[in-house]
Structure formats: structure tokens, C-alpha cells
Residue frames relative to the residue before (quaternion, step in Angstrom):
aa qw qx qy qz dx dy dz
X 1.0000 0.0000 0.0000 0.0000 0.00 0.00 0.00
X 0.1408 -0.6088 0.7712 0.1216 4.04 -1.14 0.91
X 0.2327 -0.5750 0.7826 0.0526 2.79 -1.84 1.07
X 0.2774 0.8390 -0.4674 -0.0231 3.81 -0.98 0.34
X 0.3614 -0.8336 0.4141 0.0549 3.13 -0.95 1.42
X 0.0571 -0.6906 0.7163 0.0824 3.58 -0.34 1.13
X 0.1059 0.6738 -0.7279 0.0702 3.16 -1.93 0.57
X 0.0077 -0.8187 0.5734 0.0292 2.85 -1.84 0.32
X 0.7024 0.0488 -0.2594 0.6611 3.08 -0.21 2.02
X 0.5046 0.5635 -0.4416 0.4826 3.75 0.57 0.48
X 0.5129 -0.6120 0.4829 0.3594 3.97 -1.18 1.43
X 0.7145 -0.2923 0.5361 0.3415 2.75 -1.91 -0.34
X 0.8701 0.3061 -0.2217 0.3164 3.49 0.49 -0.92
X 0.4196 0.6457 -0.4087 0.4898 3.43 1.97 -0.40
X 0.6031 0.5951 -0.3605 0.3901 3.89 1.14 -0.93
X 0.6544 0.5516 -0.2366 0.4600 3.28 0.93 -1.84
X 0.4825 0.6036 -0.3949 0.4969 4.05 0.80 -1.18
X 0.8083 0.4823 -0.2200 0.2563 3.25 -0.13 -1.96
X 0.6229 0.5089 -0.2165 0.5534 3.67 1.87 -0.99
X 0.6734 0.5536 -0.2540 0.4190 3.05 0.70 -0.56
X 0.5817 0.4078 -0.3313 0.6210 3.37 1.12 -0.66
X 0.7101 0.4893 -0.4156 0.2891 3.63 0.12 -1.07
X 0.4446 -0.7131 0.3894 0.3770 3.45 1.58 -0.70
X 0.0149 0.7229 -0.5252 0.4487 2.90 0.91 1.79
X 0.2306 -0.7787 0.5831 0.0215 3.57 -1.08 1.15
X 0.6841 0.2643 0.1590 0.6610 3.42 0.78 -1.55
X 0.1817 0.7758 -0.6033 0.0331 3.81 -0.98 0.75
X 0.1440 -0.7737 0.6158 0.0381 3.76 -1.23 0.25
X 0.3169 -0.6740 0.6507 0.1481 3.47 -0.85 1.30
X 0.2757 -0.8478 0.4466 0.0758 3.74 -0.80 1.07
X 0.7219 -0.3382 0.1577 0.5828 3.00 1.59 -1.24
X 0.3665 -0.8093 0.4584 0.0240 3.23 -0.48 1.34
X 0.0930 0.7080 -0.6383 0.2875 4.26 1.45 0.59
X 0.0086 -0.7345 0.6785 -0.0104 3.66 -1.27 0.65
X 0.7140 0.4122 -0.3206 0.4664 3.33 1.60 0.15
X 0.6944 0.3250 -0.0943 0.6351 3.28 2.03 -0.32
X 0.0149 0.7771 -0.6240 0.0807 3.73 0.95 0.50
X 0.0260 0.7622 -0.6117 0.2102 3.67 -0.92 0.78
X 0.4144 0.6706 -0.6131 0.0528 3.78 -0.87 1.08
X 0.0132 -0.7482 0.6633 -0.0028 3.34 -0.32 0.86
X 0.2647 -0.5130 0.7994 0.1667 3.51 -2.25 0.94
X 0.4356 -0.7682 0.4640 0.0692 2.84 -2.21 -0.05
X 0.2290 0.8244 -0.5151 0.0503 3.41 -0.16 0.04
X 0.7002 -0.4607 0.4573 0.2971 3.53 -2.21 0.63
X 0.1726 -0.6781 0.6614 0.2700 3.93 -0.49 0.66
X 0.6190 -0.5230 0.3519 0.4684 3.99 -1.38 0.00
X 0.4150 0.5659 -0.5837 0.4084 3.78 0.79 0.83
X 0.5422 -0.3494 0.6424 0.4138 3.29 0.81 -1.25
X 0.6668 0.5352 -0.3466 0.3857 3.49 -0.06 -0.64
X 0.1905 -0.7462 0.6076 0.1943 3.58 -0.85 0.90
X 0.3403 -0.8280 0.4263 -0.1296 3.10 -1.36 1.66
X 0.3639 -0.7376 0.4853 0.2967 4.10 0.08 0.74
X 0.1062 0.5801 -0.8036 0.0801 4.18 -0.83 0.79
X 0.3675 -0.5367 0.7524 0.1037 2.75 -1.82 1.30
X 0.6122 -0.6192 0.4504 0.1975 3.76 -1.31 1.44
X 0.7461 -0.0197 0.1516 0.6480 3.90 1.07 -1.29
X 0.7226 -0.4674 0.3933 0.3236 3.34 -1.12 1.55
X 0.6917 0.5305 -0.3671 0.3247 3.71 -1.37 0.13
X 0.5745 0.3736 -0.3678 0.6285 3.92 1.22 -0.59
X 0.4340 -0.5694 0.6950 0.0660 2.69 -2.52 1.22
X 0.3283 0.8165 -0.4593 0.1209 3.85 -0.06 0.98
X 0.0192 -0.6846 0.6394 0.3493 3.80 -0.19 -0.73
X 0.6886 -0.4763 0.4022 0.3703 3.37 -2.07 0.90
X 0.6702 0.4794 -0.3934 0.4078 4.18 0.04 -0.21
X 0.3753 0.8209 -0.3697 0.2205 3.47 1.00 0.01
X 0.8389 0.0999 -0.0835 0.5286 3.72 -0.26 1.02
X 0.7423 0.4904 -0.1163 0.4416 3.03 1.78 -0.50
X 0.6090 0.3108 -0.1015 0.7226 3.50 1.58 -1.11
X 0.8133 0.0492 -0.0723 0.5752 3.96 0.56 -0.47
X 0.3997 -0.6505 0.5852 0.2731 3.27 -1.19 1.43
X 0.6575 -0.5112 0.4794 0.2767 3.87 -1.70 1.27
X 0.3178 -0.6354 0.6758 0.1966 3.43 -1.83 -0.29
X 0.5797 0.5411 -0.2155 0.5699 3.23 1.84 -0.32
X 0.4940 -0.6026 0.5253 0.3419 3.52 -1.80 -0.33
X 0.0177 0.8275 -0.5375 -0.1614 3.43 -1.06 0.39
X 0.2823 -0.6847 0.6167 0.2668 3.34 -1.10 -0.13
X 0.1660 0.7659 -0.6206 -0.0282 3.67 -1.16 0.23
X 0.2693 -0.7130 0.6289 0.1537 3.29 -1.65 0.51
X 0.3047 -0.6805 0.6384 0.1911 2.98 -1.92 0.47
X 0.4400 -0.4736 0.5827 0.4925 3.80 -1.49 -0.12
X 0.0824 -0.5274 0.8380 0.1130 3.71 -1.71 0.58
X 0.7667 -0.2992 0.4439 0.3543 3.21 -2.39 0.56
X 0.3109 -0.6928 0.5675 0.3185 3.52 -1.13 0.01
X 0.7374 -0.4763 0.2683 0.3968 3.61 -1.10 0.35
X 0.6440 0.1768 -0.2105 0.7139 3.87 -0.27 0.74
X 0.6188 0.5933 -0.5063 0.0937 3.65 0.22 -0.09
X 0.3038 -0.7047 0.4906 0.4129 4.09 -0.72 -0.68
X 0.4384 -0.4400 0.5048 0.5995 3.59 -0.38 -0.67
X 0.7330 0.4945 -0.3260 0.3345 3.78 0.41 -0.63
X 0.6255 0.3425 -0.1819 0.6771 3.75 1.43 -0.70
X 0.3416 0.6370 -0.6156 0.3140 4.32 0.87 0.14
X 0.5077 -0.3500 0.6072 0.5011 3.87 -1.67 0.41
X 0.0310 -0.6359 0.6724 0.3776 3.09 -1.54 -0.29
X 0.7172 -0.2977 0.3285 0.5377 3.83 -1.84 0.24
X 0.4633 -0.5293 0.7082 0.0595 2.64 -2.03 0.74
């Protein structure tokens, strides 16, 4: 399970609170841009082609981002890994 917290104008620790309640265990600040805020997920459009969707209304992107043109910016991204005790054969799989 990812928990993530977008925000604007909100501490460090009102954030941490907010994980914590949600039931967060383990957390990571990713990137803190206040002039370029940016999260985008992915997915395959019906070409095939992997496409940028911004999760909640408010980000400036287009769908080829990071993907069809290399950035001028930094990014970070994550991936899913096996869970602990898992196999590849007994892994959740995507949803």
C-alpha cells in the first residue's frame, strides 16, 4: 500500500501526523519544488504507449512526459518490489 501526501503550505509535521494517522509505518519526503510541484502515475494508453495522468487536478503536465521527451528538471520515481516472505508466484498482483 502507498500512502501520499500532496500539500501546499502545510509543516513537515502536520504531514507526518496526517501519515501516521492514515497508518503509515515507514515514510520518505521525495521532493519539496514549491514552484514546480509535479506527481504524475502511469499507465499503457490502447496504442500501447505509456502515458503521464496526474492522480488529482492542479498539476501542469502533458501525457509524454519523462517518457517521449527527456526533462530539464529532477525526478524521483518508484517501483512495486515483491513483499517480504513474498515469491513472484504468491506476489499481489496490480490492480
Amino acid at each position: 500500500m502507498l500512502y501520499v501526501g500532496i500539500s501546499n503550505n502545510t509543516t513537515a509535521r502536520a504531514l507526518a501526523e496526517g501519515m501516521h494517522h492514515a497508518g503509515a509505518v515507514d515514510v520518505a519526503q521525495l521532493d519539496v519544488n514549491w514552484s514546480y510541484p509535479k506527481f504524475l502515475l502511469y499507465a499503457e494508453n490502447d496504442k500501447g504507449e505509456l502515458v503521464a495522468q496526474a492522480p488529482v487536478d492542479g498539476f501542469e503536465y502533458h501525457p509524454g512526459e519523462y517518457v517521449t521527451k527527456s526533462a530539464y528538471r529532477d525526478f524521483f520515481y518508484l517501483t512495486r518490489k515483491t513483499p517480504l516472505g513474498a515469491t513472484a508466484t504468491n506476489a499481489p498482483k496490480a490492480n
